[in-house]
N, CA, C and O atoms as a Maestro MAE file, in Angstrom:
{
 s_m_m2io_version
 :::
 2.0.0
}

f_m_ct {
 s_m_title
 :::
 protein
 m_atom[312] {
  # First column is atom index #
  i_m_mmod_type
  r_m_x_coord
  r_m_y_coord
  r_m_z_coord
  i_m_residue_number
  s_m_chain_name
  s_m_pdb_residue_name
  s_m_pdb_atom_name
  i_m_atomic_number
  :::
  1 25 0.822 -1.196 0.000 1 A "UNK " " N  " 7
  2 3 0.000 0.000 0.000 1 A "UNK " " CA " 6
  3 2 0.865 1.258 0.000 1 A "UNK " " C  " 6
  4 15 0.466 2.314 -0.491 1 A "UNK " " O  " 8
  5 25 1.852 1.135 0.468 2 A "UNK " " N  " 7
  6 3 3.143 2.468 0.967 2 A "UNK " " CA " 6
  7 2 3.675 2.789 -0.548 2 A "UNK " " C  " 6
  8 15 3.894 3.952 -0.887 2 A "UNK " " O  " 8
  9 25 3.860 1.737 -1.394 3 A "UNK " " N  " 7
  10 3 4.143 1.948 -2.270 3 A "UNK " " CA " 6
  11 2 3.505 2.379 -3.873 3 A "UNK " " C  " 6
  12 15 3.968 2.806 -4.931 3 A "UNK " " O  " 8
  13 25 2.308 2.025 -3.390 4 A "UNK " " N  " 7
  14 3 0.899 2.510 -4.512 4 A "UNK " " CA " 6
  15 2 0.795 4.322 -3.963 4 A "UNK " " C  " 6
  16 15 0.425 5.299 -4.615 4 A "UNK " " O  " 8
  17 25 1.189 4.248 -2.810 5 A "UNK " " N  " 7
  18 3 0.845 5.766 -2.634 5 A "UNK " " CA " 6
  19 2 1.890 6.672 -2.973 5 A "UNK " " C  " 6
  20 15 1.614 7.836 -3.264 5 A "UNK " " O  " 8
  21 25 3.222 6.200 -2.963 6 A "UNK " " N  " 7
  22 3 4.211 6.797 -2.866 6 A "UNK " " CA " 6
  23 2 4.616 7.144 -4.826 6 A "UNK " " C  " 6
  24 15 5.180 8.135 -5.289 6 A "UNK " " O  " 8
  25 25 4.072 5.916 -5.583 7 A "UNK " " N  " 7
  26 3 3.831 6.025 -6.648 7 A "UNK " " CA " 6
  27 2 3.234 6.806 -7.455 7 A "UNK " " C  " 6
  28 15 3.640 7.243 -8.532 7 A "UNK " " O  " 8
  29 25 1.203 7.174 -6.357 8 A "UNK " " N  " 7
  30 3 0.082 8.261 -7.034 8 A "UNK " " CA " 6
  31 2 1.099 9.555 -6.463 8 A "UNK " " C  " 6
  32 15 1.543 10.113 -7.466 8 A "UNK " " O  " 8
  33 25 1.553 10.136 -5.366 9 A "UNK " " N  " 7
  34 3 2.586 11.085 -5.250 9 A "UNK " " CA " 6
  35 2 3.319 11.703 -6.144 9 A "UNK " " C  " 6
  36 15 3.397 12.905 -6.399 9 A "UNK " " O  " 8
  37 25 3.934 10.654 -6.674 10 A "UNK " " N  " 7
  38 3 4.944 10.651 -7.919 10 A "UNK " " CA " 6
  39 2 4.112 11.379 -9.044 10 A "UNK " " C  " 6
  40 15 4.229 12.504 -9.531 10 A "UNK " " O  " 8
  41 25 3.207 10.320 -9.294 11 A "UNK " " N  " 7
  42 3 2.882 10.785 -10.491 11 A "UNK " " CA " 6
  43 2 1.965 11.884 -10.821 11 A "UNK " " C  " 6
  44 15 1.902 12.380 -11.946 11 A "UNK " " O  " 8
  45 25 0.917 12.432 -9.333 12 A "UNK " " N  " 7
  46 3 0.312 14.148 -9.478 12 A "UNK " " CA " 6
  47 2 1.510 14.729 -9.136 12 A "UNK " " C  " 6
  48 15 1.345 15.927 -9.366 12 A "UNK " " O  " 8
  49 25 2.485 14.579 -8.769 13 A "UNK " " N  " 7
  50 3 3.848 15.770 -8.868 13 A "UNK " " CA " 6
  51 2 4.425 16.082 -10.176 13 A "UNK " " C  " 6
  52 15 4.739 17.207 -10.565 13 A "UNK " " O  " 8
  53 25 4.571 14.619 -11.029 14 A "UNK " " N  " 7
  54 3 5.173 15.002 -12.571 14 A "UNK " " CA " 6
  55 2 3.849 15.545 -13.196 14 A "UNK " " C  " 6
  56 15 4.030 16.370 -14.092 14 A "UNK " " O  " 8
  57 25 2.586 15.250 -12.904 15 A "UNK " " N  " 7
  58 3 1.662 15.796 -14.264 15 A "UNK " " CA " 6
  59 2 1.832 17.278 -13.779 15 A "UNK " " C  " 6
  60 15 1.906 18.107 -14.686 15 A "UNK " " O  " 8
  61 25 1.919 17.824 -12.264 16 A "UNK " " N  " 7
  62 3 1.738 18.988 -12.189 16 A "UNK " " CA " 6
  63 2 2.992 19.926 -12.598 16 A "UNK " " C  " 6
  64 15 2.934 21.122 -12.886 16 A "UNK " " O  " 8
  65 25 4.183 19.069 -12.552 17 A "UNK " " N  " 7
  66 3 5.379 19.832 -13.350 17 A "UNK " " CA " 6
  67 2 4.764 19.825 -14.890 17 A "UNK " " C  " 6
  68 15 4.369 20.893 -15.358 17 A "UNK " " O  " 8
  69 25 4.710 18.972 -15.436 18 A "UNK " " N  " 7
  70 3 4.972 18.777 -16.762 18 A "UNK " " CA " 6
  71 2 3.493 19.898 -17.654 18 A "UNK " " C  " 6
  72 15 3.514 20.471 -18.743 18 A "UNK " " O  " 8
  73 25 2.358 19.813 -16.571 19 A "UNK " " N  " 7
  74 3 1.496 21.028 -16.891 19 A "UNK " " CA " 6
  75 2 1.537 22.284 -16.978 19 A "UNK " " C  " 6
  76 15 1.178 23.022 -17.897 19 A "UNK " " O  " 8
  77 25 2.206 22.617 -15.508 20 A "UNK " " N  " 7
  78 3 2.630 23.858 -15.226 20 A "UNK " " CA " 6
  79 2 3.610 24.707 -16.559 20 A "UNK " " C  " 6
  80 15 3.607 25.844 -17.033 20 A "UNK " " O  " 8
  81 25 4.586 23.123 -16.865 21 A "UNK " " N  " 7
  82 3 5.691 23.887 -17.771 21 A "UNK " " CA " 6
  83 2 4.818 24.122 -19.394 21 A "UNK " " C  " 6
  84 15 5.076 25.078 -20.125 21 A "UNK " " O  " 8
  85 25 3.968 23.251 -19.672 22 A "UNK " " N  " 7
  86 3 3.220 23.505 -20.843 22 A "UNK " " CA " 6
  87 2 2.301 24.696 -20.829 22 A "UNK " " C  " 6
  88 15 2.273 25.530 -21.734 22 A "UNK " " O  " 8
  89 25 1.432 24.733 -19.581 23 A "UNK " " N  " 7
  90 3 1.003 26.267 -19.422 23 A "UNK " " CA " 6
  91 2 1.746 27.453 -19.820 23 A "UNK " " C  " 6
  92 15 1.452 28.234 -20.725 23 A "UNK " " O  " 8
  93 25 2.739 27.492 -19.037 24 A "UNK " " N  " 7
  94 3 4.142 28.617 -19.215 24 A "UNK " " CA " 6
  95 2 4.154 28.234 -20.742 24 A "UNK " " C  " 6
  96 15 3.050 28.573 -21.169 24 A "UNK " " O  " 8
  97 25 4.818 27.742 -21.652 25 A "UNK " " N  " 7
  98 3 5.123 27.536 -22.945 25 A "UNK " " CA " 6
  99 2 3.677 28.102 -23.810 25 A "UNK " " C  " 6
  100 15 3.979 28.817 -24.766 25 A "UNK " " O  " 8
  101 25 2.411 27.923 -23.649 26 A "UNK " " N  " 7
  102 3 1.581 28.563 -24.449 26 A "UNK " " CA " 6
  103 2 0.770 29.717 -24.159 26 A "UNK " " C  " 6
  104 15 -0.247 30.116 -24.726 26 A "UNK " " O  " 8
  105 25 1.530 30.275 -22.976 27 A "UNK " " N  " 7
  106 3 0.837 31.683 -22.097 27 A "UNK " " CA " 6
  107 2 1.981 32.711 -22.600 27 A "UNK " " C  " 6
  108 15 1.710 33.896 -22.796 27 A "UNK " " O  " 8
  109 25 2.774 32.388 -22.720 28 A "UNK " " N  " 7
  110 3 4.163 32.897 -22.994 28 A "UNK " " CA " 6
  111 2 4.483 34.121 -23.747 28 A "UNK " " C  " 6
  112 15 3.459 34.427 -24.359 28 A "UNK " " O  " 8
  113 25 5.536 35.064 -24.018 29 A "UNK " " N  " 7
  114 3 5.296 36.341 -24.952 29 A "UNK " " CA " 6
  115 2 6.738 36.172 -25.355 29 A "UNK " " C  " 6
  116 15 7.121 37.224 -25.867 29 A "UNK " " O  " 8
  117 25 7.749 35.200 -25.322 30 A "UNK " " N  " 7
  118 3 8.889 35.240 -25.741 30 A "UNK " " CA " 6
  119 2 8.844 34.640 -27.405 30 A "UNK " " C  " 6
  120 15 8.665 35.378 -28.374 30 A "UNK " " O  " 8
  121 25 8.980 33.653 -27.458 31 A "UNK " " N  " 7
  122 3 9.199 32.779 -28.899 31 A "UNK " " CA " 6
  123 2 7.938 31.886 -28.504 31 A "UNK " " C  " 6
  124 15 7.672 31.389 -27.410 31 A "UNK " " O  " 8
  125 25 7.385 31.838 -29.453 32 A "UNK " " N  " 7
  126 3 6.687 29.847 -29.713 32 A "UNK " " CA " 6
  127 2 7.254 28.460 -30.253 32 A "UNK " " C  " 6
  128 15 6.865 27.400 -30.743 32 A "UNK " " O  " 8
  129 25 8.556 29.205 -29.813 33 A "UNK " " N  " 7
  130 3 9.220 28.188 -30.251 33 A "UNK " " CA " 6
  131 2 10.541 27.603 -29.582 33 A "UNK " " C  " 6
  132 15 11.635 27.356 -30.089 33 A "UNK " " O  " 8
  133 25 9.944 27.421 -27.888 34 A "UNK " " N  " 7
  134 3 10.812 26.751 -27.328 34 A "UNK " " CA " 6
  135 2 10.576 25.292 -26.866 34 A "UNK " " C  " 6
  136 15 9.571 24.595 -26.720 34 A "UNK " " O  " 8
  137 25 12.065 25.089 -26.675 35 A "UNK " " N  " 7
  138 3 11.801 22.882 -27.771 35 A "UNK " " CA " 6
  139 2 11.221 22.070 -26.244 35 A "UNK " " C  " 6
  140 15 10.778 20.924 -26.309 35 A "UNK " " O  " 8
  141 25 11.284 22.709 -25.119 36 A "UNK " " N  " 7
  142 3 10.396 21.722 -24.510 36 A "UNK " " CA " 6
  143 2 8.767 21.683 -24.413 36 A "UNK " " C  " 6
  144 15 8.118 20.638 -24.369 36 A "UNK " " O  " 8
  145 25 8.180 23.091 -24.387 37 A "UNK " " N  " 7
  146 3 7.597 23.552 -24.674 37 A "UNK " " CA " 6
  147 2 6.277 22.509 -26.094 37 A "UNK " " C  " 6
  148 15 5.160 21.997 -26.168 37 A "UNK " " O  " 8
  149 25 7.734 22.837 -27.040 38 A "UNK " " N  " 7
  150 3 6.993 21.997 -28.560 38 A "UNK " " CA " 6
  151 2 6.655 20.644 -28.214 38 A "UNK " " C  " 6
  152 15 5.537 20.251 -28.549 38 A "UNK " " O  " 8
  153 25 7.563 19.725 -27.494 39 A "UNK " " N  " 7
  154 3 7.940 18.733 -27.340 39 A "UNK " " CA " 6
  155 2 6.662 18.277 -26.236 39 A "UNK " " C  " 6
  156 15 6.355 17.085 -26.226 39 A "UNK " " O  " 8
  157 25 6.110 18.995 -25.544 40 A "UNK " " N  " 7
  158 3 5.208 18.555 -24.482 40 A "UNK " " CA " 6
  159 2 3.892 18.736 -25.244 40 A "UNK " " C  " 6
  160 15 2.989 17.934 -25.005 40 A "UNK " " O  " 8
  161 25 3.687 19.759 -26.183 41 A "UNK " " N  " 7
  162 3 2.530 20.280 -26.483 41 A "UNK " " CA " 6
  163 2 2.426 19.349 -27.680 41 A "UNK " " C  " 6
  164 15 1.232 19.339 -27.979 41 A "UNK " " O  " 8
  165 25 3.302 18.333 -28.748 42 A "UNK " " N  " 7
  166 3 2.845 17.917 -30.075 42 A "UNK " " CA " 6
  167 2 2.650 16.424 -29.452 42 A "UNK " " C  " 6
  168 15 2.260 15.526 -30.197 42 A "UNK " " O  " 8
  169 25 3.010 16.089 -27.651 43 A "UNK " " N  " 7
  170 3 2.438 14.825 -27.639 43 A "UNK " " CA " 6
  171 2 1.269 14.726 -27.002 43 A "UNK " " C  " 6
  172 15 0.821 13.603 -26.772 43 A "UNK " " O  " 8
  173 25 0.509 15.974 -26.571 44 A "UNK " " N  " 7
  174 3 -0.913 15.815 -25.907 44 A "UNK " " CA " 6
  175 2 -2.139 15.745 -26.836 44 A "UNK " " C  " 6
  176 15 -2.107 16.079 -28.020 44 A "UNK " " O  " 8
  177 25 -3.088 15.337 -26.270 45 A "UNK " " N  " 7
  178 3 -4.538 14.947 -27.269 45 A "UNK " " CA " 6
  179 2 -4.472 16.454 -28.008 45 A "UNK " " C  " 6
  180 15 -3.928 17.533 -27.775 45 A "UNK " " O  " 8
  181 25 -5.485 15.797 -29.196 46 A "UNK " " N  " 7
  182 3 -5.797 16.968 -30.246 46 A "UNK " " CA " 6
  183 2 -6.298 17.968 -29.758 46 A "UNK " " C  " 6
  184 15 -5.791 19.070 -29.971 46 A "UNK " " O  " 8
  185 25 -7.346 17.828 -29.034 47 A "UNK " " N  " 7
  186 3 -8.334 18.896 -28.246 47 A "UNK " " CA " 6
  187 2 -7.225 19.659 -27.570 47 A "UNK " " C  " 6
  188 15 -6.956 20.778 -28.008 47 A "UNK " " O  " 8
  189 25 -6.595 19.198 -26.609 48 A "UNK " " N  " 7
  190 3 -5.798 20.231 -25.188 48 A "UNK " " CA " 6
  191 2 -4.692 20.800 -27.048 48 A "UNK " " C  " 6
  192 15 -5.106 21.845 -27.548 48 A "UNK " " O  " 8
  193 25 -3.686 20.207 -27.685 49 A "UNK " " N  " 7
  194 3 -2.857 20.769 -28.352 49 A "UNK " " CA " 6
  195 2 -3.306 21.934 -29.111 49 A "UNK " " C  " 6
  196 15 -2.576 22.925 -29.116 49 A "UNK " " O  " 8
  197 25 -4.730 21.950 -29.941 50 A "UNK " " N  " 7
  198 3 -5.381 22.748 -30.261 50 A "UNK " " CA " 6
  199 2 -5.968 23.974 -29.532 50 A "UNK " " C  " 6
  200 15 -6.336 24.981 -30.138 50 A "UNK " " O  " 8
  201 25 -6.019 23.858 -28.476 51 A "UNK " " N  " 7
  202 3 -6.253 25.035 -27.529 51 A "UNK " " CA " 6
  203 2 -4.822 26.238 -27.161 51 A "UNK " " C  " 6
  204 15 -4.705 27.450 -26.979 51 A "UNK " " O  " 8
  205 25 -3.913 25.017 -27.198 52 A "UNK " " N  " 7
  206 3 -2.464 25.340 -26.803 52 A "UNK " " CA " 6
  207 2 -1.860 26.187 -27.713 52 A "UNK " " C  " 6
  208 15 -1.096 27.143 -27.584 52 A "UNK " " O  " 8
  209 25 -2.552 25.428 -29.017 53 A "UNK " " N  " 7
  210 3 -1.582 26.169 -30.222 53 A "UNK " " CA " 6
  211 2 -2.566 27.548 -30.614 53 A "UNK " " C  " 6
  212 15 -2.037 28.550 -31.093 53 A "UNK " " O  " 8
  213 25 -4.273 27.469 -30.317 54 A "UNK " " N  " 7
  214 3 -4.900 28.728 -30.494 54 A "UNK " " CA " 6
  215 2 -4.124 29.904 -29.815 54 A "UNK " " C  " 6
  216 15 -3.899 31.010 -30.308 54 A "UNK " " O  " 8
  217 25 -3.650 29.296 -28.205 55 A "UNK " " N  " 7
  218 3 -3.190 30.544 -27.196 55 A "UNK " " CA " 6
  219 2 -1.844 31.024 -28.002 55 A "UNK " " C  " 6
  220 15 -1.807 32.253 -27.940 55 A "UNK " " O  " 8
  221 25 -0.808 30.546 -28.681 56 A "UNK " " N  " 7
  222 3 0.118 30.821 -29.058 56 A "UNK " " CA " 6
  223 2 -0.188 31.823 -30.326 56 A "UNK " " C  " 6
  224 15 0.178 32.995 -30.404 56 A "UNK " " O  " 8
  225 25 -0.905 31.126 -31.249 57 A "UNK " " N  " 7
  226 3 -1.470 32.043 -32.412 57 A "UNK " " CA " 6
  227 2 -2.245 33.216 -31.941 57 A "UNK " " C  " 6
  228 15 -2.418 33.765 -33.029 57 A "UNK " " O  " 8
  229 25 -2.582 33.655 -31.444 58 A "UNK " " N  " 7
  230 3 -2.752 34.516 -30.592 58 A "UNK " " CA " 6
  231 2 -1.911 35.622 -30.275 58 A "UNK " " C  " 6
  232 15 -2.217 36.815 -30.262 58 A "UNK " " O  " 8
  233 25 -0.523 34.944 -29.954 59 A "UNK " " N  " 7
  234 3 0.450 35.945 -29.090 59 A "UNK " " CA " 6
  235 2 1.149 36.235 -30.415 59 A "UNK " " C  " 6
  236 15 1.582 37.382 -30.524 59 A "UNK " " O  " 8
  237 25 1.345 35.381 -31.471 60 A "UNK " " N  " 7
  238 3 2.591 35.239 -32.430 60 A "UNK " " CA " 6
  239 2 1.791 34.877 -34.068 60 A "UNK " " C  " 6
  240 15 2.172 33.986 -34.827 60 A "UNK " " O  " 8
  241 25 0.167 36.195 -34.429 61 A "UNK " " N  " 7
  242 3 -0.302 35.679 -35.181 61 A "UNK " " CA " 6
  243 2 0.852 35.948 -36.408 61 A "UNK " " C  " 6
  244 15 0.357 35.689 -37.505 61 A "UNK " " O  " 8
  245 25 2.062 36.338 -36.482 62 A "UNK " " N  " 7
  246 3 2.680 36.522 -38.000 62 A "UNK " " CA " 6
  247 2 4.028 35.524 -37.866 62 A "UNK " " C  " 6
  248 15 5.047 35.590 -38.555 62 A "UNK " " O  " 8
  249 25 3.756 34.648 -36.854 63 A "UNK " " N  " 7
  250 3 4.859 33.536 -37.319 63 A "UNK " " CA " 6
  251 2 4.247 32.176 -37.588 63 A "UNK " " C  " 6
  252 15 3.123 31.732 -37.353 63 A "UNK " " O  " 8
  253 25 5.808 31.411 -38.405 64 A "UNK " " N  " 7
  254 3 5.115 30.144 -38.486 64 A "UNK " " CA " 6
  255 2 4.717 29.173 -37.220 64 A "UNK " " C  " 6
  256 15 5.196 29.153 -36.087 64 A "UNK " " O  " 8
  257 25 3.744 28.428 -37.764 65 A "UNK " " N  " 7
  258 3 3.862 27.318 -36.321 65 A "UNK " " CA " 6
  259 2 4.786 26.882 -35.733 65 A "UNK " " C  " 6
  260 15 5.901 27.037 -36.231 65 A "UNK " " O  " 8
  261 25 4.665 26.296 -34.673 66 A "UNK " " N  " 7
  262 3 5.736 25.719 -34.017 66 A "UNK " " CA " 6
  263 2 5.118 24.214 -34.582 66 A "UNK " " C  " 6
  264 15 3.932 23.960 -34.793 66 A "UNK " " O  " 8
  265 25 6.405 23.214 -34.776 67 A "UNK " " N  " 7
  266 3 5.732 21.695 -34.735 67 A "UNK " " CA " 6
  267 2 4.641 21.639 -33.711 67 A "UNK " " C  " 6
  268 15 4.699 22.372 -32.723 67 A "UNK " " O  " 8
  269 25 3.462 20.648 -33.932 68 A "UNK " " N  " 7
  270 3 2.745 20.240 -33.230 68 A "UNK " " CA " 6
  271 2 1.387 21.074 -33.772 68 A "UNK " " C  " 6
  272 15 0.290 20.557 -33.982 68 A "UNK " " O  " 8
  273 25 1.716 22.429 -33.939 69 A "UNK " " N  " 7
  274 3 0.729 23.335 -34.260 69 A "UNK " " CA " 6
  275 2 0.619 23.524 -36.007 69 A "UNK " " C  " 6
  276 15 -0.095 24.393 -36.507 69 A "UNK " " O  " 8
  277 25 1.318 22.711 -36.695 70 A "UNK " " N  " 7
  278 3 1.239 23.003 -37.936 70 A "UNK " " CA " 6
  279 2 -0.592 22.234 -38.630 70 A "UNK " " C  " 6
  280 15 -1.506 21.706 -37.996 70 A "UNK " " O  " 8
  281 25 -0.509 22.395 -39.463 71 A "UNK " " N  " 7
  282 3 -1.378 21.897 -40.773 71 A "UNK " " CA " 6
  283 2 -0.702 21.176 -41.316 71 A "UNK " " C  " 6
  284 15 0.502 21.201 -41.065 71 A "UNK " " O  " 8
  285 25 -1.289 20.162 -42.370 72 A "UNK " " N  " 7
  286 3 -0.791 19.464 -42.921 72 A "UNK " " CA " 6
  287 2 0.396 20.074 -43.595 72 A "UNK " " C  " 6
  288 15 1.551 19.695 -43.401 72 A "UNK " " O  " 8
  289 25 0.057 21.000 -44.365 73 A "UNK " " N  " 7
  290 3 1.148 21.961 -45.348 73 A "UNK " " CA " 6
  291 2 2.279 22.321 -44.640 73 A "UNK " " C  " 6
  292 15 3.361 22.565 -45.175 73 A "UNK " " O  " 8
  293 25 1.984 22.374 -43.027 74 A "UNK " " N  " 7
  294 3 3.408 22.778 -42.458 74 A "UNK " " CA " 6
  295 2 3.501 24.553 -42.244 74 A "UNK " " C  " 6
  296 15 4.372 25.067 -41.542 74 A "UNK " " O  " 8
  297 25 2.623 25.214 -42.858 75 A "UNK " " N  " 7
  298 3 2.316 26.955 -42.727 75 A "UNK " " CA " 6
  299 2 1.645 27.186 -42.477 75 A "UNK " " C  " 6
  300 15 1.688 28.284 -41.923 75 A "UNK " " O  " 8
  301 25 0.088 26.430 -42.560 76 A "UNK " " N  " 7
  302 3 -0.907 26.737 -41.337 76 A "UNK " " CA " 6
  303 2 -1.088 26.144 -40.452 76 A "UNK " " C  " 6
  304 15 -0.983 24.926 -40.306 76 A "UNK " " O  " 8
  305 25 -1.572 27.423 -39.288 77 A "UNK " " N  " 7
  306 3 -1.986 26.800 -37.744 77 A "UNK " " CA " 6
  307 2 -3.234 25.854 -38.024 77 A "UNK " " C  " 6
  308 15 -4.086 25.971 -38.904 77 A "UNK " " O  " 8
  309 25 -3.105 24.856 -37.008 78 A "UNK " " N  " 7
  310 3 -4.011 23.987 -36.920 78 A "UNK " " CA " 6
  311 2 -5.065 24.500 -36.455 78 A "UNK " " C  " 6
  312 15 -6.070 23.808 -36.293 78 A "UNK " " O  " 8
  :::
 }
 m_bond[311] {
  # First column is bond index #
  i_m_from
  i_m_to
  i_m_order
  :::
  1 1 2 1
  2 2 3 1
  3 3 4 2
  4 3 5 1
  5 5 6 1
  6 6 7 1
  7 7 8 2
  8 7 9 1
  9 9 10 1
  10 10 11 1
  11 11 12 2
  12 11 13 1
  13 13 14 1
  14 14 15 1
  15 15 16 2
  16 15 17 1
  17 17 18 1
  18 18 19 1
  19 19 20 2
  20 19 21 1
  21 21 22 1
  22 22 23 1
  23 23 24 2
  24 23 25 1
  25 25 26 1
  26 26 27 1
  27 27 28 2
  28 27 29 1
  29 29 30 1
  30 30 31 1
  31 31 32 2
  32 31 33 1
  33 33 34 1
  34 34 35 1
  35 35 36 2
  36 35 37 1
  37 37 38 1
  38 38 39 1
  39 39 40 2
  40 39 41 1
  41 41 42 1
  42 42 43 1
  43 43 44 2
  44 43 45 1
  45 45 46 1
  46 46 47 1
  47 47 48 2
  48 47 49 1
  49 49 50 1
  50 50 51 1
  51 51 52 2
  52 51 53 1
  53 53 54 1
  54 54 55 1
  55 55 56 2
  56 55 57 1
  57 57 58 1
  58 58 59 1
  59 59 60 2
  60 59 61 1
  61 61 62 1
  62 62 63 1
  63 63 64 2
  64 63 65 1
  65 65 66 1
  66 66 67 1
  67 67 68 2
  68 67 69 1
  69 69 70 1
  70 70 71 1
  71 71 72 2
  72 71 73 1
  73 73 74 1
  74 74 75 1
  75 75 76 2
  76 75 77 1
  77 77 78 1
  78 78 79 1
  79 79 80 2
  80 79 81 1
  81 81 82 1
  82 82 83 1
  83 83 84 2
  84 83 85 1
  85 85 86 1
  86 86 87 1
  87 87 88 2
  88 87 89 1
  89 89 90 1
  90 90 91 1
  91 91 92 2
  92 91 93 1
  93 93 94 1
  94 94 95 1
  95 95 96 2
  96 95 97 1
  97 97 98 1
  98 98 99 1
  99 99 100 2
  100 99 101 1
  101 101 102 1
  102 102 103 1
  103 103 104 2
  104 103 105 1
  105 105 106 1
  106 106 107 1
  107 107 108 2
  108 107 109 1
  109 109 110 1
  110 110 111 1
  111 111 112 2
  112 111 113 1
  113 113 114 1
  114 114 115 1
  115 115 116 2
  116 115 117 1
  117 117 118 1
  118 118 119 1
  119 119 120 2
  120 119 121 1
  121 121 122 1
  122 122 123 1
  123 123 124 2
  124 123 125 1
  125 125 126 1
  126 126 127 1
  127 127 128 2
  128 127 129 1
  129 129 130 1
  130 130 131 1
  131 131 132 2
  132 131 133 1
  133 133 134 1
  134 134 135 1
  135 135 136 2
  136 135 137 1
  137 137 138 1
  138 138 139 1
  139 139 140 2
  140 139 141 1
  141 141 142 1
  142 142 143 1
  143 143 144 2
  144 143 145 1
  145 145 146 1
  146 146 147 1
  147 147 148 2
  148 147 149 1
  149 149 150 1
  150 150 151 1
  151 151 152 2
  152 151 153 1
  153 153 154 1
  154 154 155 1
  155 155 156 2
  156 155 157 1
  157 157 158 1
  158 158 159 1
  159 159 160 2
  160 159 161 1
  161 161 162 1
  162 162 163 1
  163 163 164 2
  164 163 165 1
  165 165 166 1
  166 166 167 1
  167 167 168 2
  168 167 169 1
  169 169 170 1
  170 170 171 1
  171 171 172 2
  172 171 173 1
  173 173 174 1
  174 174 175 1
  175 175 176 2
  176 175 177 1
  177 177 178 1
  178 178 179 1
  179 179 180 2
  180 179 181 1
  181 181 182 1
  182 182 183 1
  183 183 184 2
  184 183 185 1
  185 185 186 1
  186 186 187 1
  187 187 188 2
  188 187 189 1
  189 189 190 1
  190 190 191 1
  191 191 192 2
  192 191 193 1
  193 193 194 1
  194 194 195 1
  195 195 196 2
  196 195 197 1
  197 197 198 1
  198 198 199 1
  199 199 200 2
  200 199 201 1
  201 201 202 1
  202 202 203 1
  203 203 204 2
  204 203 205 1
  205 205 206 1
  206 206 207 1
  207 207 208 2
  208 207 209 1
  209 209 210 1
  210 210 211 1
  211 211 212 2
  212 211 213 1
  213 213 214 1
  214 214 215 1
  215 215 216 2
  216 215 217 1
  217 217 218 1
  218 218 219 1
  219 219 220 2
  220 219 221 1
  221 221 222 1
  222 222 223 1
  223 223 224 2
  224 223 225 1
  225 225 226 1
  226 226 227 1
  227 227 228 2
  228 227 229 1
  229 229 230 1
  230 230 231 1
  231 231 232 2
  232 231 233 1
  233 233 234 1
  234 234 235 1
  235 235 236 2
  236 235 237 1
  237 237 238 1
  238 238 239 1
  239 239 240 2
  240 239 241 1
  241 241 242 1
  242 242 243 1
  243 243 244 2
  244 243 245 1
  245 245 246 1
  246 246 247 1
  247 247 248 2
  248 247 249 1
  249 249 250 1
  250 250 251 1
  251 251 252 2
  252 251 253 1
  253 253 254 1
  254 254 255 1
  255 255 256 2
  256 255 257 1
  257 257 258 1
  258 258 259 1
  259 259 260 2
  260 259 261 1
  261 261 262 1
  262 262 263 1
  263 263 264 2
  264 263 265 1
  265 265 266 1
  266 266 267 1
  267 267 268 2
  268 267 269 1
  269 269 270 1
  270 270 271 1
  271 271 272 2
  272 271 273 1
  273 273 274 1
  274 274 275 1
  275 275 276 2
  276 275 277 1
  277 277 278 1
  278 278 279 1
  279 279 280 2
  280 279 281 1
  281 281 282 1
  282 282 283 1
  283 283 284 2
  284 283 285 1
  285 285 286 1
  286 286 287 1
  287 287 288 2
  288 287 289 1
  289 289 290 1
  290 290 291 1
  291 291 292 2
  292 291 293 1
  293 293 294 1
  294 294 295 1
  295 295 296 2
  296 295 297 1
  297 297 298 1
  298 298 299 1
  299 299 300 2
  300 299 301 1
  301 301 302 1
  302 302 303 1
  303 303 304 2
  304 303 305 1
  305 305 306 1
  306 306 307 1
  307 307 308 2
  308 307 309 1
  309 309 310 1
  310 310 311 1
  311 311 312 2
  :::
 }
}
């Protein structure tokens, strides 16, 4: 049992890092295009990535996507 708990611990501590840092990455006013950032946001469901990549298009409507946020073509936002 010590160890099932010590495990759920573990793992709401990494989702809440690994959220927190994806929040920061699509709230952001620097680049949209920093690689952990990309890297967290092109492996989450379509729905949350699509929200992620709206907030970015948003901040950075005259650049290209970042991976994850592309279109098929690779120049439009998803």
């Amino acid at each position: 049992m010590k160890i099932f708990r010590v495990a759920l611990i573990v793992l709401v501590a990494l989702s809440i890092l690994v959220g927190g840092r994806w929040y920061a990455y699509v709230s952001n006013t620097g680049s949209p295009y920093d690689e952990v950032g990309i890297e967290i946001n092109s492996r989450l469901p379509l729905a949350i990535r699509k929200w992620g990549c709206d907030q970015l298009r948003q901040t950075f409507p005259n650049n290209p996507p970042p991976y994850g946020c592309a279109a098929a073509d690779s120049r439009n936002w998803i």
